[in-house]
C-alpha positions as CSV (number, residue, x, y, z in Angstrom):
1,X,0.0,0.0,0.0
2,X,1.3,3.3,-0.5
3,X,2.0,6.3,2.1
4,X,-0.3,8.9,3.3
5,X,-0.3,11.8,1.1
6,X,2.2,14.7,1.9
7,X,1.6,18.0,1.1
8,X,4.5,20.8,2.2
9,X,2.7,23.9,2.9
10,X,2.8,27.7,4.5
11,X,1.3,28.2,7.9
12,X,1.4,30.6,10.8
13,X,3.2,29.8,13.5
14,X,1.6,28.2,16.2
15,X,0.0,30.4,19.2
16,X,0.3,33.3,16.6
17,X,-2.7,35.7,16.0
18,X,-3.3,35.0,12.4
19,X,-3.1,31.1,13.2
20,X,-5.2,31.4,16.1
21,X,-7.9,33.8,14.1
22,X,-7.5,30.8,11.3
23,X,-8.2,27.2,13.7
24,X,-11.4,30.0,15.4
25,X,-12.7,30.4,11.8
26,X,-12.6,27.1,11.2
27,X,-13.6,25.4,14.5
28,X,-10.4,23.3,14.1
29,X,-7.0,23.2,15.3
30,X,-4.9,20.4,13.7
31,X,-2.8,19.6,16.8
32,X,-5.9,18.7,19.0
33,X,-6.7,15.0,18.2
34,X,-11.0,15.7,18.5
35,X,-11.9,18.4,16.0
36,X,-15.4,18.3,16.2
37,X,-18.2,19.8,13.8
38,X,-16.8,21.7,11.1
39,X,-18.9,25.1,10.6
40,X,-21.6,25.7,8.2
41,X,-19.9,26.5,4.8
42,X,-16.7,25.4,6.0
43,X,-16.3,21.5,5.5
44,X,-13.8,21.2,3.1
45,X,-11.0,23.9,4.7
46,X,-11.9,22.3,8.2
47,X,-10.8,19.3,6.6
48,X,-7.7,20.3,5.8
49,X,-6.7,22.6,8.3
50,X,-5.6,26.3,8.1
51,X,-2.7,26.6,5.8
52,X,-1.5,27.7,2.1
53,X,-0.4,24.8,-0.4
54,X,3.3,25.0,-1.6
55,X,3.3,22.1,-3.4
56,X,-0.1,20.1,-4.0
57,X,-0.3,17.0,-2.1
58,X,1.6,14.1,-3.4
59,X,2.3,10.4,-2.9
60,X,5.6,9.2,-1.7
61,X,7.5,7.1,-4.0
62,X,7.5,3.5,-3.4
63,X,11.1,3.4,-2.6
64,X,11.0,6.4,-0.3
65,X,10.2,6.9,3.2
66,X,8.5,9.4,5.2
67,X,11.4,10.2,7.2
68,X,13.4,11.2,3.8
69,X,10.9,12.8,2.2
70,X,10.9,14.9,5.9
71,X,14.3,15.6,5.5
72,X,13.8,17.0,2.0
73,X,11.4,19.0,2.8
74,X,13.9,20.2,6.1
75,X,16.6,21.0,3.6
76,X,14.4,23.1,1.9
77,X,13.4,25.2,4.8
78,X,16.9,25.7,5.6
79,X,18.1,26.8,2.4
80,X,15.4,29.0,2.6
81,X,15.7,32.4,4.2
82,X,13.5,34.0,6.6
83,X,11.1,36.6,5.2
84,X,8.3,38.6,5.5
85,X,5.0,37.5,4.1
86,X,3.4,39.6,1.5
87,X,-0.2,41.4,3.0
88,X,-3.4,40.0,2.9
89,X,-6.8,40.3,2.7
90,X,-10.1,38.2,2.9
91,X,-11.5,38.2,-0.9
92,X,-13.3,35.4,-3.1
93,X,-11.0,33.0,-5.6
94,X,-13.0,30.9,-7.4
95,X,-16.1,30.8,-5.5
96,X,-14.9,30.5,-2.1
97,X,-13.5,32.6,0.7
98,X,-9.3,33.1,1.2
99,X,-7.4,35.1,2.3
100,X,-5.2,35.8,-0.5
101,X,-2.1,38.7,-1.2
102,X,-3.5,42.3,-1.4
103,X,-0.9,42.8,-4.6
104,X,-0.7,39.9,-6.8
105,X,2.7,38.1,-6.3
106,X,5.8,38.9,-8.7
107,X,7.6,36.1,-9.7
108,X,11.1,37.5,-7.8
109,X,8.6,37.5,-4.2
110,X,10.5,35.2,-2.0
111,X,6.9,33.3,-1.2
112,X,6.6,32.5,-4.8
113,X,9.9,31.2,-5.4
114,X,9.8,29.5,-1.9
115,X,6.7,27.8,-4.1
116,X,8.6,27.1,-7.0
117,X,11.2,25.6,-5.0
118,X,8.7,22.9,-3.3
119,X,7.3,22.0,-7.1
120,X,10.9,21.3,-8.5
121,X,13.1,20.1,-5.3
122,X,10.4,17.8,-4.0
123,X,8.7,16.8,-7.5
124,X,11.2,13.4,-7.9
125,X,9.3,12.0,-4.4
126,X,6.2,12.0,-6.2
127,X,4.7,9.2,-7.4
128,X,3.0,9.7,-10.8
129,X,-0.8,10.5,-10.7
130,X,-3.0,10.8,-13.5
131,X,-5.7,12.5,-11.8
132,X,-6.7,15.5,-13.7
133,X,-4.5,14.9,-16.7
134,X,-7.6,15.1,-18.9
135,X,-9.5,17.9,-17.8
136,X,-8.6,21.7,-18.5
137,X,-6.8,23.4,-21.4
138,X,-4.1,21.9,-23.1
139,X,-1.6,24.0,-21.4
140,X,-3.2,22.8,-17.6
141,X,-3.2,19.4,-18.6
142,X,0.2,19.8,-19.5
143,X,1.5,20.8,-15.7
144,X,-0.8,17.9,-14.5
145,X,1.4,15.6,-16.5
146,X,4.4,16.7,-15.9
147,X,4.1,18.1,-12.0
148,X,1.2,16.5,-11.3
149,X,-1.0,19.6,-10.5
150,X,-2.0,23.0,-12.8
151,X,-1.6,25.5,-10.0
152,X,1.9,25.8,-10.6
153,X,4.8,28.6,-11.2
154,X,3.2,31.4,-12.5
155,X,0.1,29.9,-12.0
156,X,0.1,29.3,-8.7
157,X,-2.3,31.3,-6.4
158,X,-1.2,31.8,-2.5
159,X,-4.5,31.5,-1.0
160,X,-5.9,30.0,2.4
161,X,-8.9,28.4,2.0
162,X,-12.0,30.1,4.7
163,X,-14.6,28.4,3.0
164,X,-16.7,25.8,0.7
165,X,-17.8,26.9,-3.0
166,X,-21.2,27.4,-2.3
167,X,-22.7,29.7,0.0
168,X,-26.5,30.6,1.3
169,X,-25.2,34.5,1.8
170,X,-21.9,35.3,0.2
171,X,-22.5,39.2,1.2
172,X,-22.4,38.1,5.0
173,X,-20.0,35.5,5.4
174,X,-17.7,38.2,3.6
175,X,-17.9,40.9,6.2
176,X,-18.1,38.5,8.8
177,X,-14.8,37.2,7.6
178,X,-13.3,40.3,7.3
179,X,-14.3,41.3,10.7
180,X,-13.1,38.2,12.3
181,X,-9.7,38.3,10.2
182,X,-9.0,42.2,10.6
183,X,-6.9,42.7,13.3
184,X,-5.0,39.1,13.0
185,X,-4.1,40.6,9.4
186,X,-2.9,44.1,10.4
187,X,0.1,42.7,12.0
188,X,2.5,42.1,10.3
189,X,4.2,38.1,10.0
190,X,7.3,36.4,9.0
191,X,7.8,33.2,7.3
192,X,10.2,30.9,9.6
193,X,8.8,27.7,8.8
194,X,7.2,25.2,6.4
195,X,4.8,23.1,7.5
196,X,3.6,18.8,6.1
């Protein structure tokens, strides 16, 4: 049988305000073993946790281990420097609610080439998946095929996911996001860490 799924991504450090404002909003936090009820329109990010995908979650290789794959992922963080994460803001992507970069990311922002560095240096622990590969443009299938997802490079979007595609009263749960996120988003945060 093959591993768990692994999936290096950006998250706030722990007993932060932005993280705490995050596992509130979601009526989860990942380190406590009962998470309860997720929220009304918020299944699928309760699911998953609070957190920003760097590289889209993968299968191990058979031949690899968790613990190298781990230490891959480690030797990316350290060759990473520390820097300051780009403002946000709560806005819709796609139908549902993230918080997502007030200025859209240049490809020299160190959070975009921090992603472009998950894709290529943990890319050969993947095991190939299909899924996907025929659905999309010809360019999307493409990046499917060959990296296993389409969100990637250029078109990658930093986003962290508040909420389901569908919702009863998009008008409300906006400003109530907003409200709940405001003051966890005016201070300012550094990214020290990468989180699996």
């Amino acid at each position: 049988s093959r591993p768990a799924a692994a999936a290096p991504a950006a998250a706030p450090p722990r007993q932060r305000p932005r993280w705490e404002a995050g596992c509130r909003w979601l009526g989860r936090d990942p380190e406590q073993l009962d998470a309860g009820r997720p929220p009304n329109e918020c299944a699928q990010a309760w699911r998953y946790g609070f957190h920003a995908t760097l590289k889209a979650p993968i299968w191990l290789k058979p031949d690899c281990t968790e613990s190298q794959f781990l230490q891959a992922v480690a030797d990316l963080a350290k060759r990473t420097p520390r820097f300051e994460m780009p403002s946000l803001q709560v806005d819709w992507l796609g139908g549902f609610l993230a918080l997502r970069p007030v200025d859209a990311l240049q490809a020299w922002h160190p959070l975009r080439r921090l992603a472009d560095d998950a894709v290529l240096c943990l890319d050969p622990w993947r095991c190939p998946d299909r899924r996907g590969a025929n659905q999309g443009t010809e360019l999307q299938r493409a990046l499917v095929r060959r990296w296993g997802y389409r969100h990637v490079f250029e078109h990658w979007r930093f986003h962290m996911t508040l909420s389901d595609v569908e919702s009863h009263d998009p008008v409300a749960l906006l400003h109530r996001a907003r409200l709940h996120f405001s003051a966890a988003l005016a201070q300012a945060l550094a990214s020290e860490e990468i989180a699996v």
